[in-house]
Every structure is written in structure tokens, then in C-alpha cells.
C-alpha positions as MATLAB code, in Angstrom:
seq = 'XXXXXXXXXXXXXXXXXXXXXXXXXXXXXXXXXXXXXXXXXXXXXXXXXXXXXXXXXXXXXXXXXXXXXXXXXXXXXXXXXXXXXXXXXXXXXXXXXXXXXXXXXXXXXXXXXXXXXXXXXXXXXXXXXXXXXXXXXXXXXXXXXXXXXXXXXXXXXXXXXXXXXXXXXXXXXXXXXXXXXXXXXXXXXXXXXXXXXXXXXXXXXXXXXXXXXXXXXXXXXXXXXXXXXXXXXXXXXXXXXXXXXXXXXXXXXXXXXXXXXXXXXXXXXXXXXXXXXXXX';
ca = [
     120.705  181.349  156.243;
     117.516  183.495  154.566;
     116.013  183.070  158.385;
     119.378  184.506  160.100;
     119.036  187.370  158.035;
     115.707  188.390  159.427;
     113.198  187.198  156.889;
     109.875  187.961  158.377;
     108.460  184.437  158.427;
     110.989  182.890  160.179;
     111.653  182.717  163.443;
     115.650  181.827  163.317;
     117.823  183.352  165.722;
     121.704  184.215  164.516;
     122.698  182.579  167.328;
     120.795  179.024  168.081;
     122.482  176.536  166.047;
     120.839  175.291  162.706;
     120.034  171.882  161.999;
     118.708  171.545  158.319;
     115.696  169.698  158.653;
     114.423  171.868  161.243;
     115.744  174.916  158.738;
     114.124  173.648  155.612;
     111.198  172.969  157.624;
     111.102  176.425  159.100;
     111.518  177.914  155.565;
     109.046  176.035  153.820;
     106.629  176.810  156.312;
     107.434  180.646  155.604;
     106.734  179.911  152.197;
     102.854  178.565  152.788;
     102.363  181.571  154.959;
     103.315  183.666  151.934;
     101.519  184.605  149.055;
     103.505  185.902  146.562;
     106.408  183.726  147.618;
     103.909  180.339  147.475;
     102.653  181.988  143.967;
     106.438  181.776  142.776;
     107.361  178.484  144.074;
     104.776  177.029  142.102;
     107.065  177.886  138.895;
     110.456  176.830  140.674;
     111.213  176.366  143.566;
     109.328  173.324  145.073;
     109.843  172.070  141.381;
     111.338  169.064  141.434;
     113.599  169.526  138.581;
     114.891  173.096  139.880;
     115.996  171.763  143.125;
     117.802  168.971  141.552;
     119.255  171.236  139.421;
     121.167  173.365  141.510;
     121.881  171.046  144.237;
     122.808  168.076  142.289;
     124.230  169.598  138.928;
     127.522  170.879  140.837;
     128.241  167.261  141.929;
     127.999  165.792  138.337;
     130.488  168.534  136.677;
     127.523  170.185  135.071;
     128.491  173.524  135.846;
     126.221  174.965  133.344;
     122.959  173.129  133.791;
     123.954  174.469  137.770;
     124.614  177.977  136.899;
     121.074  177.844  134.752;
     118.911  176.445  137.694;
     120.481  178.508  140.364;
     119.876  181.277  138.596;
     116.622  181.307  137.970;
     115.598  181.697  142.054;
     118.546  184.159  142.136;
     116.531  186.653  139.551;
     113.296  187.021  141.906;
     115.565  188.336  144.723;
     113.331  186.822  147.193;
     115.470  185.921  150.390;
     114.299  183.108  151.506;
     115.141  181.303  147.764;
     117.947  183.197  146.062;
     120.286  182.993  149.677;
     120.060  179.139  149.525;
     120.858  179.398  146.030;
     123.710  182.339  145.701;
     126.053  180.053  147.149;
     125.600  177.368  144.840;
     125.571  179.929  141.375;
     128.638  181.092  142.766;
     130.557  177.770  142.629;
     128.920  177.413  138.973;
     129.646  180.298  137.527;
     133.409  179.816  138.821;
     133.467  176.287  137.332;
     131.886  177.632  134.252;
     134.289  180.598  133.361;
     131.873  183.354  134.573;
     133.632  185.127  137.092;
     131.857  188.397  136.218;
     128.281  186.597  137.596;
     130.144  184.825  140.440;
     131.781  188.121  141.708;
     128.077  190.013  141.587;
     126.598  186.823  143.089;
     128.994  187.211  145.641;
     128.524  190.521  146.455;
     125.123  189.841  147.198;
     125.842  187.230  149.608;
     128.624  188.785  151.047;
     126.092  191.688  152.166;
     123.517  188.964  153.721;
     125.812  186.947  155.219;
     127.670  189.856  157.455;
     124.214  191.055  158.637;
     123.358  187.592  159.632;
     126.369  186.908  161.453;
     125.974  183.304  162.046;
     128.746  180.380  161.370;
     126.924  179.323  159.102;
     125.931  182.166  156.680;
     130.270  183.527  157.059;
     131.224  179.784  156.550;
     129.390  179.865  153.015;
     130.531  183.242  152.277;
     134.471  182.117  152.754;
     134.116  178.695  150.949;
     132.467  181.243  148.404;
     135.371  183.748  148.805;
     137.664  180.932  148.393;
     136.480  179.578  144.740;
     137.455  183.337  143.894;
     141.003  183.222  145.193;
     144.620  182.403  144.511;
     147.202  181.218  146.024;
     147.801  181.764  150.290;
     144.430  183.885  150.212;
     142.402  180.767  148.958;
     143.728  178.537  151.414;
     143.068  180.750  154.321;
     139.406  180.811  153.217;
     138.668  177.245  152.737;
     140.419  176.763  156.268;
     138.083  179.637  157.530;
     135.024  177.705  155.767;
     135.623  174.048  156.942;
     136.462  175.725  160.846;
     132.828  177.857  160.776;
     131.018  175.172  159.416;
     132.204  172.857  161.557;
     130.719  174.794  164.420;
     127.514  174.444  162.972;
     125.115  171.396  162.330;
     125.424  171.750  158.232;
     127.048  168.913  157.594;
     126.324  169.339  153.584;
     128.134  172.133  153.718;
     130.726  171.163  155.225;
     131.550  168.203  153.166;
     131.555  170.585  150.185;
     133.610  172.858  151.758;
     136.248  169.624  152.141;
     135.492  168.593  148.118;
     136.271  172.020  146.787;
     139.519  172.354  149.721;
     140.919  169.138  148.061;
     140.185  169.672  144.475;
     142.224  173.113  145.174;
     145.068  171.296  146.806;
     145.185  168.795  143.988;
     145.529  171.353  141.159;
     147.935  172.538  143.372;
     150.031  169.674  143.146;
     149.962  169.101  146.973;
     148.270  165.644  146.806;
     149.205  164.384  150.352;
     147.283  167.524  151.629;
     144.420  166.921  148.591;
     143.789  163.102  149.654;
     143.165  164.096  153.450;
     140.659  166.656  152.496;
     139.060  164.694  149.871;
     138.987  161.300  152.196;
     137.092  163.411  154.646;
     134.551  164.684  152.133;
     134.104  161.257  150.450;
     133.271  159.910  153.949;
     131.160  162.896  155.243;
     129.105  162.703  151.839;
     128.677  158.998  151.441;
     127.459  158.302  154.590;
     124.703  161.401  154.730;
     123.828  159.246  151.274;
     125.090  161.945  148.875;
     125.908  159.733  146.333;
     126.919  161.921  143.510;
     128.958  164.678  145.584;
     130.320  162.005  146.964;
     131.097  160.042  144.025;
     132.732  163.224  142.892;
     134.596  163.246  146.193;
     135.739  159.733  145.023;
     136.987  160.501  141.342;
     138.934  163.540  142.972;
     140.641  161.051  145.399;
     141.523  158.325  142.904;
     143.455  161.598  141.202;
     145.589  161.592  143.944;
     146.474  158.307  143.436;
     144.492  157.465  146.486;
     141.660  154.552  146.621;
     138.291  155.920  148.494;
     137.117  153.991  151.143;
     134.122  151.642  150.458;
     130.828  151.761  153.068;
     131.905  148.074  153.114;
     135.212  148.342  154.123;
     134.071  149.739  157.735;
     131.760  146.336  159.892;
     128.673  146.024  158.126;
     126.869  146.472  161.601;
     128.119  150.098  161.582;
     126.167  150.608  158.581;
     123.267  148.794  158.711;
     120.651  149.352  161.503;
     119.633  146.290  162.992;
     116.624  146.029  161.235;
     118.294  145.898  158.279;
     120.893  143.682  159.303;
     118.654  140.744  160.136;
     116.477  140.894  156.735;
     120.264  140.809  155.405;
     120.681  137.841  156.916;
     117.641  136.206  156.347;
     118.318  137.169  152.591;
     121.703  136.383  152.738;
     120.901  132.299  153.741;
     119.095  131.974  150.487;
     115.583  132.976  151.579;
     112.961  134.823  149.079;
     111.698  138.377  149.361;
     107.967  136.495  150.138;
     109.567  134.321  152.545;
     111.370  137.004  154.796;
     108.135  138.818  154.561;
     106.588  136.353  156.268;
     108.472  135.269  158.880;
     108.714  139.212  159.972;
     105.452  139.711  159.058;
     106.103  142.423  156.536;
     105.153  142.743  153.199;
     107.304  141.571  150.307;
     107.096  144.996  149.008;
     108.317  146.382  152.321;
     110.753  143.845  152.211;
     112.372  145.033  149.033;
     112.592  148.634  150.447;
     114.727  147.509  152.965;
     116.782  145.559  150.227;
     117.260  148.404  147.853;
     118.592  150.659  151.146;
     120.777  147.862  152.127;
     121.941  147.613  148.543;
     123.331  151.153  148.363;
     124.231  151.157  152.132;
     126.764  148.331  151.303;
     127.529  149.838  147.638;
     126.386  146.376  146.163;
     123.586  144.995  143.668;
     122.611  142.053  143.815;
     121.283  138.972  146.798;
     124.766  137.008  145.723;
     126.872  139.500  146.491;
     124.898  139.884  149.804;
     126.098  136.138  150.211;
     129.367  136.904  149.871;
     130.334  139.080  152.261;
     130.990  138.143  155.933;
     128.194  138.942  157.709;
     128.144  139.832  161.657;
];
């Protein structure tokens, strides 16, 4: 969204569809070609910790640790940072009781995302919009959000915009409408791999008195690539890590990175739980 806006560095158009590893690319590269902006990243923005803080602090209820780390890039002003993090400190300060911040946060956005123009950038700004309303106002919002970004290739995004939808609709005490928002956000999310939105996706549905849908309970050869599939059944007949190795001519360590993706692709832990299920 910084690029739509006209950043300098970056060479996105408002109207060529964004795919986020091409975007994040694209922006990190206008980072390195930046002085001042690599001289600031050094304190927070390709930290480690910062990133995780604002992307993955919303998904595990910690609104405040969120509103902290979002801040922080928000208070430079710099547009490539603080746009990809407005959005974020705006859901935070909601959550937290801070709707003075989130209505100046969204002020700021609001005046980015109109110039940019782009599904994307208005999408955010109405999911945004949305965590600010009441009533027949909110709803039209978080329809607007989940139709814009829907026309765009930020999936993320619009999973979110689906987990904040339901969690609305269940407060509302509409839980028919609640459980098919949150069932598509807990399947958007888990299979993009983000575990905690989407476990947070999950503990919303199970509020609706609704049980969310295991990785497993779709044919494990929709999940697994092929690769994958055959170490699982090599590891699956009883077969060591060493052994499977071998006979694919891989090395064990190799082997057990396969095994730990397979693990959380099939939501299980352990070799006999491997065993157990049906295998294709």
C-alpha cells in the first residue's frame, strides 16, 4: 500500500494487482536503496521482534503488546513502514480501549489510502472504518472490506477482514451469520499456515457453538505435496528418519524438515499418530 501511494522507491502502480511477496519484496528493496530509511530499520523494522509484534500480537489477544510495536514505526512517519503498520495500531488501539489513537491513526490512513486508490489500500481503510463503527454502518464496512480485498491478491488481509466480520456478528448475537464468516477465516488462515490468527479464528468459532474444521478432515493428499506424502508413508510403515533418508537419498536432517511440515500440515505430533490415520 506505501508503493500505491507513490513512495519514490517503488515502482507500484494503483492499478496492477499486488501479490505480497512481490510487494514486500519491492518494499524492502526500497528500503536498501535508502539511507535514512535502512539507518532506521536497523532499530525496528527488519527487527525480528518488532515485526512479530505487530503482526502476530493481534492474533494472540495481546492488544497492548500490538498497539506498543505498531506504534513505534507509526512515530517515524516514514511511508513505506508506518502504512503497513497504521492498519494494524488501529485494530489495537480499538481492542485496547484507545479510540482516541485509533481515530488519529485512522485519519492518517484514511488520507493515504484515498490518494492511492487501489482495492487494496480502501479495503484496509473500511475493515479499519469498520472496528470504529456500530450497528448497520459497521456491517456495511466489513462487507465493503471482505468485497475489495477479495479483488485483490492479499489474502492475509482478507482472512482478517473475515475474523474481525465474525467476531462482530458474534457479539452481535447473530451466530449463524458469525460461524460462516469465522469458518471462512479459520480456513483462509490455516491453510496460508497462520497458525495463531487462525487459531484465533478457531476459538471464535467454537463460541458459536461451531467445531472448526481440522487440515485433516479434508484428503490428506490435498494437503500434503507429494513429496511429502511419500516420506509420510515411508514413515508411516514404521521406517526411521536414517532409513527414509536413505532410500531417497536425503539426509536425515532433511528428512525431519519434511516431518515437522507434515506434522503441522496434518495438525498432529507425533510418527504414531502418522500411523493412524488412513493414508492415500
Amino acid at each position: 500500500m506505501a508503493g500505491d501511494i507513490g513512495h519514490p522507491s517503488l515502482s507500484i502502480r494503483s492499478r496492477r494487482p499486488l501479490n505480497s511477496c512481490s510487494t514486500r519484496q519491492r518494499i524492502h528493496e526500497a528500503i536498501d536503496r535508502s539511507p535514512a530509511s535502512a539507518r532506521r530499520s536497523a532499530s525496528w523494522s527488519t527487527s525480528e521482534g518488532s515485526v512479530r509484534g505487530w503482526a502476530k500480537s493481534p492474533a494472540l489477544r495481546d492488544y497492548s503488546g500490538a498497539l506498543a510495536a505498531a506504534s513505534q514505526p507509526c512515530e517515524y512517519d516514514e511511508l513505506v513502514h508506518s502504512s503497513l503498520a497504521l492498519p494494524a495500531l488501529i485494530e489495537a488501539a480499538v481492542r485496547a480501549g484507545e479510540p482516541a489513537r485509533a481515530a488519529a491513526a485512522l485519519d492518517r490512513l484514511s488520507s493515504r489510502t484515498r490518494a492511492s486508490g487501489t482495492q487494496w489500500a480502501l479495503g484496509l481503510e473500511a475493515r479499519s472504518r469498520a472496528l470504529m463503527s456500530t450497528g448497520p454502518a459497521a456491517e456495511d464496512l466489513y462487507r465493503e472490506a471482505i468485497q475489495r480485498l477479495g479483488d485483490c491478491r492479499m489474502a492475509t488481509h482478507l482472512a482478517r477482514a473475515h475474523l474481525v466480520y465474525g467476531e462482530w456478528l458474534r457479539r452481535e448475537g447473530r451466530r449463524l451469520a458469525a460461524r460462516e464468516q469465522l469458518r471462512t477465516s479459520h480456513q483462509l488462515l490455516t491453510g496460508m499456515g497462520a497458525e495463531a490468527f487462525a487459531a484465533r479464528a478457531a476459538r471464535e468459532l467454537r463460541a458459536t457453538g461451531e467445531r472448526p474444521r481440522k487440515r485433516t478432515d479434508q484428503s490428506v493428499d490435498q494437503v500434503l505435496t507429494a513429496h511429502e506424502l511419500h516420506i509420510a508413508r515411508l514413515i508411516a510403515t514404521g521406517a526411521t528418519t536414517k532409513e527414509v533418508g536413505a532410500q531417497l537419498f536425503l539426509s536425515p536432517r532433511t528428512i525431519d524438515a519434511h516431518l515437522r511440515n507434515i506434522y503441522r500440515k496434518l495438525t498432529i505430533t507425533s510418527r504414531r499418530e502418522l500411523r493412524e490415520l488412513q493414508l492415500p
